[in-house]
N, C-alpha and C positions, 0 to 999 in steps of 0.2 A: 473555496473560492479564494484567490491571490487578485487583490483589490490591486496592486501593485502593477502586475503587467497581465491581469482580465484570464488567468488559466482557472479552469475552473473542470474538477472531476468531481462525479458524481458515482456511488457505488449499489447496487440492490443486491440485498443476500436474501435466498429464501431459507429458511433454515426447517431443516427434519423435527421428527417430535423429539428428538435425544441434545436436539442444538446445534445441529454440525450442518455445515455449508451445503446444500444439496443444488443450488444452481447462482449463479454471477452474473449480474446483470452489468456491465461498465461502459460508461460513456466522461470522453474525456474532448475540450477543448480547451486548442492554448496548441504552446511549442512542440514539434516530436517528442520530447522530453516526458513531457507528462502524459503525451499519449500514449505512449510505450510503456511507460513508468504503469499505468494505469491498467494497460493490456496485460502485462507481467504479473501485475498482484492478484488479477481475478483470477487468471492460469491458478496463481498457488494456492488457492484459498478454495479450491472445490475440494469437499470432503475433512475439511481441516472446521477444528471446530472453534468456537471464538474465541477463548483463552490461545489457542494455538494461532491465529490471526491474529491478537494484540501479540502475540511475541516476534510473527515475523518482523511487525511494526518496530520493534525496540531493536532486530536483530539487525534490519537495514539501516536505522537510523545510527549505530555502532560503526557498520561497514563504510557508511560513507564519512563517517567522522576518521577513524583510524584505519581502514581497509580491510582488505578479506583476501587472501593467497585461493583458498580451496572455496568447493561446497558445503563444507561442514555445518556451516549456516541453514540451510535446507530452502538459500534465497532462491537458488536457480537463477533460472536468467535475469533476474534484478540483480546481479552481480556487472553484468557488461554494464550497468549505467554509473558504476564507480571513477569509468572517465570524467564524470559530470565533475568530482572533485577538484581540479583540476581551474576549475569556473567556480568559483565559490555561491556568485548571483543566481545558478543555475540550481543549485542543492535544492533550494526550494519547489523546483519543478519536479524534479524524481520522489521528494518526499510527500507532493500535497498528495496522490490519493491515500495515501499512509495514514496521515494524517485526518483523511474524511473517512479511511477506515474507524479509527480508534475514537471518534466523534459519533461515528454511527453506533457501535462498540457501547459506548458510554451511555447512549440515549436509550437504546433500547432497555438494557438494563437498568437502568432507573425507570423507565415503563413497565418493565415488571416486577418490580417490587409491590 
């Protein structure tokens, strides 16, 4: 949630007994920005497993700071919102579901310990 201008994405993973993404549940309100932003991440993250969802995290948070020529990133179409850069006030909309990814990430993990 972005207290700042009310966007707020929200993510459910179910995950297989091995840990990897087997379905994506995404709901986002607020600007196109994060709704897009939001529809894009769930796209990558079916079959991807969490280590591999905390790296896309690190890997788009990269591209929007210094950019991305190709896909070698494995962002996919989270690459088109690199315009957002561009808007600096914006950045924050294409990163919050990243960012409730890697919060989700973190929590659950600490639950099962």
């Amino acid at each position: 949630f972005n207290p700042f201008c009310g966007d707020r994405a929200t993510l459910q993973l179910l995950l297989d007994e091995k840990g990897d993404v087997r379905d994506v549940s995404a709901v986002a309100e607020g600007c196109s920005i994060i709704q897009a932003a939001t529809s894009m991440l769930s796209g990558l993250l079916q079959g991807k497993s969490l280590d591999e969802g905390g790296e896309l995290g690190e890997k788009f948070r990269v591209a929007m700071k210094n950019g991305a020529e190709t896909d070698e990133t494995g962002l996919g179409d989270l690459l088109a919102l690199q315009v957002v850069r561009q808007y600096p006030v914006r950045i924050k909309c294409a990163l919050l579901p990243l960012t409730a990814l890697e919060e989700g990430i973190k929590a659950y993990r600490s639950k099962s310990r």
